[in-house]
C-alpha positions as CSV (number, residue, x, y, z in Angstrom):
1,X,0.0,0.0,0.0
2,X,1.5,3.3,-0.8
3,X,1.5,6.5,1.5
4,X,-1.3,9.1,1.2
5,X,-1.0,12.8,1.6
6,X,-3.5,15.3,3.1
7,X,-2.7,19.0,2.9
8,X,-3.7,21.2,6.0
9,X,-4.2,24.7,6.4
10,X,-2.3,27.1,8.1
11,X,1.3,26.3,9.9
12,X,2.8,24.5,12.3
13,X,5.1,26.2,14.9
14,X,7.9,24.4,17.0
15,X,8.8,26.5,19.9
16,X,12.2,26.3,21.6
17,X,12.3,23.6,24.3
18,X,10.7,25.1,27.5
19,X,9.4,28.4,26.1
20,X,5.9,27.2,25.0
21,X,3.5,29.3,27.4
22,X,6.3,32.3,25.8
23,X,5.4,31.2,22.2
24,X,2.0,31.8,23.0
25,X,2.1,35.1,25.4
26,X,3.8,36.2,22.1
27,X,1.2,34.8,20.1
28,X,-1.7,36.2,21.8
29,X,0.3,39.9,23.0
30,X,2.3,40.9,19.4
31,X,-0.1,39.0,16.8
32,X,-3.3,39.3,18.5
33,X,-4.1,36.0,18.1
34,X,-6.3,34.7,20.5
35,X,-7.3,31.2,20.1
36,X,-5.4,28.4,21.4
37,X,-3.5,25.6,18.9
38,X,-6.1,23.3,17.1
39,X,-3.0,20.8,18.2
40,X,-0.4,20.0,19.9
41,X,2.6,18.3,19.3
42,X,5.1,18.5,22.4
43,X,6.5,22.0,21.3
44,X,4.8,21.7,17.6
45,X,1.7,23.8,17.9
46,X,-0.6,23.3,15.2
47,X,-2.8,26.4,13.7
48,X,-5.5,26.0,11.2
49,X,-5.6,29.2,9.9
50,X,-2.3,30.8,10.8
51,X,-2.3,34.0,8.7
52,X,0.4,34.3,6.3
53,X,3.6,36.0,7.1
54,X,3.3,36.2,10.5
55,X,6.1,34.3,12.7
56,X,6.7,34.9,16.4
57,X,10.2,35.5,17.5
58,X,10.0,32.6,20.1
59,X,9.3,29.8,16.9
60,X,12.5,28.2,16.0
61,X,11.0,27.1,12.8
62,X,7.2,27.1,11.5
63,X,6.0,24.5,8.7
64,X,4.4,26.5,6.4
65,X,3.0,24.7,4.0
66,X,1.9,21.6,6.7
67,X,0.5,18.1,5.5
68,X,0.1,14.8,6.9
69,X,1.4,11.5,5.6
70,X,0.0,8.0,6.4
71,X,2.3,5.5,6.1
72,X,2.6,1.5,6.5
73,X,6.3,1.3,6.9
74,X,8.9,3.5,8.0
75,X,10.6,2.7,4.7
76,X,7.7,4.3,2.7
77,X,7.6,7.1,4.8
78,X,11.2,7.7,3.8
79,X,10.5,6.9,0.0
80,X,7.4,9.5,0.1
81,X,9.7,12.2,1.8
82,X,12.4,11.8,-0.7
83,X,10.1,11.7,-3.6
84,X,9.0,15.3,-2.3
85,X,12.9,17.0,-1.8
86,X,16.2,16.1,-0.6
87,X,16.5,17.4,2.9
88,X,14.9,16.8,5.8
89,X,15.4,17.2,9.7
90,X,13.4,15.7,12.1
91,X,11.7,16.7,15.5
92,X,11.1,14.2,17.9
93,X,8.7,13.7,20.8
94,X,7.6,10.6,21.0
95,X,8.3,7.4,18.8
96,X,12.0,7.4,19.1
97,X,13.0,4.4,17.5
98,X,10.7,4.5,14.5
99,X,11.6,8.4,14.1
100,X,15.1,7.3,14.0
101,X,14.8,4.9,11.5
102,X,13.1,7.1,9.5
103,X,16.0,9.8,10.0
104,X,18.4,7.3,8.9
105,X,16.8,6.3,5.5
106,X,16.8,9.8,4.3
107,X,19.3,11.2,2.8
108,X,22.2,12.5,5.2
109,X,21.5,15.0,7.4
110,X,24.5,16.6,10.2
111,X,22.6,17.1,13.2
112,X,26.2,16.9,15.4
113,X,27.6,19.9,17.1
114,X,29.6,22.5,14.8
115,X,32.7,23.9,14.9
116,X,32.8,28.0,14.9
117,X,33.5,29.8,12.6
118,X,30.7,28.3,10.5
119,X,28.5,29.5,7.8
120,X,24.5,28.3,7.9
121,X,24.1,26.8,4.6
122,X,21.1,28.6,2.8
123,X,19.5,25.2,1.1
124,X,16.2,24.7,2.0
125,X,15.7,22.2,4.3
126,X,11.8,19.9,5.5
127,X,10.6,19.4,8.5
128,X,8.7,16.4,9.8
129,X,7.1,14.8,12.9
130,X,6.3,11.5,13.7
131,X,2.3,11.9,15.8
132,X,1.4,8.4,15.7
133,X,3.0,5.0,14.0
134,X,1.5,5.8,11.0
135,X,1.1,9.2,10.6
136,X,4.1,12.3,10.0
137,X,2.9,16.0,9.9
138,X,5.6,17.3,7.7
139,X,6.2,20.4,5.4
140,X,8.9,20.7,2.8
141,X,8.8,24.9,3.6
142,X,10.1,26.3,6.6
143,X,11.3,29.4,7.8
144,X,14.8,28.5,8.9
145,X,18.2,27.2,7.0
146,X,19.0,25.2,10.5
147,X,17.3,21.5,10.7
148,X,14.7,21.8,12.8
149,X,15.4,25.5,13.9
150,X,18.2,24.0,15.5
151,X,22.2,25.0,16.0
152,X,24.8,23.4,18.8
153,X,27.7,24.6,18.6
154,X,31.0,22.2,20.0
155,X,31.8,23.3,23.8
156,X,35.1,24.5,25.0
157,X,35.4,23.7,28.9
158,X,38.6,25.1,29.4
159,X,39.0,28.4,28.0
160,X,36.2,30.9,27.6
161,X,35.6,32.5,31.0
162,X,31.4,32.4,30.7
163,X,29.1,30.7,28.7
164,X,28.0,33.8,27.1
165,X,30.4,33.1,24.3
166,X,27.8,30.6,22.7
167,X,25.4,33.0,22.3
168,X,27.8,35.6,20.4
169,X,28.9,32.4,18.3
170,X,25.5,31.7,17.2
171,X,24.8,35.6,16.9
172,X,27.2,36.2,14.4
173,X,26.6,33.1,12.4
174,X,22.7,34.4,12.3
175,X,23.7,37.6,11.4
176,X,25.9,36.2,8.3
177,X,22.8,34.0,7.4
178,X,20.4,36.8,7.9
179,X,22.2,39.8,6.8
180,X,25.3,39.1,4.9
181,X,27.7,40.6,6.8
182,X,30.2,38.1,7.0
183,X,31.7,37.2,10.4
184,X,34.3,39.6,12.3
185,X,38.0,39.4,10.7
186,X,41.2,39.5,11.8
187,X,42.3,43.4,12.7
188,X,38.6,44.8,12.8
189,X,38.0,46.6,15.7
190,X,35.4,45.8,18.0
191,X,33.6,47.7,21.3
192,X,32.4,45.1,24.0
193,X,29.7,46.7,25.5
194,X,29.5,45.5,29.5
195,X,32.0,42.9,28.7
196,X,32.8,41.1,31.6
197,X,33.5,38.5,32.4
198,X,34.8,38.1,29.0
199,X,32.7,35.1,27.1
200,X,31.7,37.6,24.3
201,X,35.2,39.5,24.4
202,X,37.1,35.8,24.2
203,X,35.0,34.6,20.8
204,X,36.3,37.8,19.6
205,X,40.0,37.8,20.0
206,X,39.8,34.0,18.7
207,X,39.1,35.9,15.7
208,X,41.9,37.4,15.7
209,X,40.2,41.3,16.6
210,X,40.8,44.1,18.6
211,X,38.6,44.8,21.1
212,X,38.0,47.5,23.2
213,X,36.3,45.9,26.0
214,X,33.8,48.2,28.7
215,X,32.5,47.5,32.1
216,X,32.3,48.5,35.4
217,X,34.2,45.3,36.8
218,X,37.4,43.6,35.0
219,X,37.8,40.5,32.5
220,X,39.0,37.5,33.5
221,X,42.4,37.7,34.2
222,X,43.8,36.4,30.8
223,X,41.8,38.3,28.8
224,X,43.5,41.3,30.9
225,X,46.3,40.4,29.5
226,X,45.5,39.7,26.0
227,X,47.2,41.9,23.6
228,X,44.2,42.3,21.3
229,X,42.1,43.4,24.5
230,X,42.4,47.2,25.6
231,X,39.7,47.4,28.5
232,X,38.1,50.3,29.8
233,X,36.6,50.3,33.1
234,X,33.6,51.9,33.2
235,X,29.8,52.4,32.0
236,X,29.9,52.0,28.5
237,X,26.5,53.3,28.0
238,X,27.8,56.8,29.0
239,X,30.3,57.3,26.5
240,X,29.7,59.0,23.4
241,X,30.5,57.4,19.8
242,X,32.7,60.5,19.1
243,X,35.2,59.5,22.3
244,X,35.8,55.9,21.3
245,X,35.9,56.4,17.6
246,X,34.5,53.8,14.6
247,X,34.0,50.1,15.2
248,X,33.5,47.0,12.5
249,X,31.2,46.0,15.0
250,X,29.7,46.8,18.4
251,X,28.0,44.1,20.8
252,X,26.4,44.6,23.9
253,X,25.0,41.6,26.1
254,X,24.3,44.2,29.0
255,X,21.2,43.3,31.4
256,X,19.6,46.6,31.0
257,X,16.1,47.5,30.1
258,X,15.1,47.7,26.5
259,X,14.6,51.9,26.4
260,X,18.0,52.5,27.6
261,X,19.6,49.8,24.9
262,X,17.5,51.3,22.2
263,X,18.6,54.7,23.2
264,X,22.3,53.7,23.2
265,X,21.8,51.8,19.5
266,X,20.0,55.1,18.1
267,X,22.9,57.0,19.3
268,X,25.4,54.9,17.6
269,X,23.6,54.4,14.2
270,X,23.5,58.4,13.9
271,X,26.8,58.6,14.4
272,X,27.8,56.5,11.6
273,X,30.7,55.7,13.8
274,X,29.4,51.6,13.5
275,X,29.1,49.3,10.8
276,X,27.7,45.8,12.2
277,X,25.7,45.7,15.9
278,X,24.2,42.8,17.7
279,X,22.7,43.1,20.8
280,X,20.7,41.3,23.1
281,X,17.9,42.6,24.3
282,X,16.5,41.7,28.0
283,X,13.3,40.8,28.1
284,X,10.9,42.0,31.3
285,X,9.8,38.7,33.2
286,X,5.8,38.8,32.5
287,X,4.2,38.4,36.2
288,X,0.6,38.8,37.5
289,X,1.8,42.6,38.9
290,X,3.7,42.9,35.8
291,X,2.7,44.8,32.8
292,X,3.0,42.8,29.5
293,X,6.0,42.7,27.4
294,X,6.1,46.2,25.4
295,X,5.8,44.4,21.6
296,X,5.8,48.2,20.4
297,X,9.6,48.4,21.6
298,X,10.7,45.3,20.4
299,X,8.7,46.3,17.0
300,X,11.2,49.7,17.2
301,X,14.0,48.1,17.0
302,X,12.9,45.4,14.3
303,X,12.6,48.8,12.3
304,X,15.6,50.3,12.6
305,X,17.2,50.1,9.1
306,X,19.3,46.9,8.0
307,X,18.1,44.7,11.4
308,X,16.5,41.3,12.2
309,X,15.4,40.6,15.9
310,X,15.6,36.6,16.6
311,X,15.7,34.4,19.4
312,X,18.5,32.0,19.3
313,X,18.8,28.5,21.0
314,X,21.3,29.5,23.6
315,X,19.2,32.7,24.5
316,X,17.6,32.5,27.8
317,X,14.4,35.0,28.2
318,X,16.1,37.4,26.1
319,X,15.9,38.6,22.2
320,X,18.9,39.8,20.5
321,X,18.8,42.7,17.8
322,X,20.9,41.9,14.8
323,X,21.6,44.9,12.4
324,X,24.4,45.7,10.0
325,X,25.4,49.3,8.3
326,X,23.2,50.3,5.6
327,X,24.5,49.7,2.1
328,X,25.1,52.6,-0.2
């Protein structure tokens, strides 16, 4: 018996592990969107009638173009999928072994940790999940490059001084994907916005640049002695573009609220003093005595010329502000 196809309507969003009741805050707060999933598939939330170009920030990938697939065999699953396109990553919730040996009679897909530097190959890649024995909800659209919205990056446990640096490693890889600007190269000079303890700071001398790095307290104590690291102590948010001179790229990971980072972007972008700026952008815990996050804000910065806002896998309850020099 061969597999049958049904198309469905609307999209299917996969929110990041753990963030689901964020996903739909977002859902319900930004896009207005009021009613709940039609289903649920342990962070795949189904929608019916998902309007068209809308995609929350807290979705690592949406199928967009959703359809199921009834099968007999995991082979003919496999067949019907590669019959349709070449790649395809898989989310898992349930099923393991059957979603496995689906996985590994596609064609080969690198789901292992990567190496940085490293550049997000721009091929279009499938999504599909595995509901019941005989049924996949798949969709050979999505909205990411990354297999299943999804990037690991190999750990270094001995050097970096925080974690922090994976984020910045995953930044600038997004921002190349996303914006073209290529990653940060040897000799570029770079400010380091609230830098310590250094994670951010590290990535960036790995790359061989100099960076001026700012904060109230010091770097770890090699990076104080790294002779591509001139640090400044004190509130970077209080010096002006014209004292510190032009950057390749300025980065700021400070936990600040989102008016004062805006304030300090605005500044630098009229200055014309920076070329590439990512940012991360703290996000206000919502609470019952809380007001709501301020989507207006977050919209602000989204429209700032040349910029993508994204959440990445190894942000926390956070956003971070990607945005390169307009071209001329």
């Amino acid at each position: 018996m061969s597999c049958r196809t049904k198309k469905l309507p609307g999209a299917a969003l996969l929110a990041f592990h753990g963030t689901e009741d964020l996903l739909l805050d977002e859902i319900k707060d930004r896009l207005g969107i009021k009613r709940p999933p039609d289903a649920v598939y342990g962070d795949l939330l189904y929608f019916a009638d998902w309007p068209a170009d809308s995609l929350p920030y807290w979705c690592k990938t949406a199928m967009t173009e959703p359809f199921l697939l009834y099968f007999d065999s995991c082979k003919e699953a496999a067949n019907s999928l590669k019959e349709i396109q070449r790649n395809w990553a898989p989310y898992t919730y349930r099923l393991f072994r059957r979603s496995n040996f689906i996985h590994e009679s596609l064609p080969y897909i690198n789901l292992k940790p990567k190496k940085f530097p490293f550049c997000i190959p721009k091929s279009p890649i499938g999504l599909y999940t595995l509901i019941d024995e005989h049924t996949i909800i798949a969709s050979a659209k999505t909205t990411s490059f990354l297999p299943a919205g999804t990037i690991n990056f190999e750990e270094n446990h001995k050097d970096p001084p925080s974690r922090a640096y994976l984020k910045l490693q995953e930044a600038l890889c997004a921002a190349d994907c996303l914006l073209d600007t290529g990653l940060p190269k040897t000799g570029e000079r770079c400010l380091d916005a609230g830098a310590s303890p250094g994670g951010w700071t590290w990535v960036l001398s790995e790359l061989g640049c100099s960076v001026l790095a700012v904060d109230r307290a010091e770097l770890a104590s090699g990076l104080m002695k790294d002779p591509l690291v001139k640090f400044i102590k004190h509130d970077a948010f209080t010096l002006k573009p014209e004292e510190l001179g032009s950057f390749d790229w300025i980065f700021s990971d400070v936990i600040c609220y989102p008016e004062r980072l805006y304030k300090w972007v605005q500044v630098w972008i009229e200055s014309g003093l920076a070329k590439n700026m990512i940012c991360t952008i703290k996000m206000k815990i919502k609470t019952e005595t809380q007001d709501k996050i301020d989507w207006n804000l977050i919209k602000e910065f989204e429209n700032l010329p040349e910029s993508r806002i994204v959440h990445l896998n190894y942000n926390k309850h956070e956003l971070t502000w990607l945005h390169r020099a307009c071209k001329t």
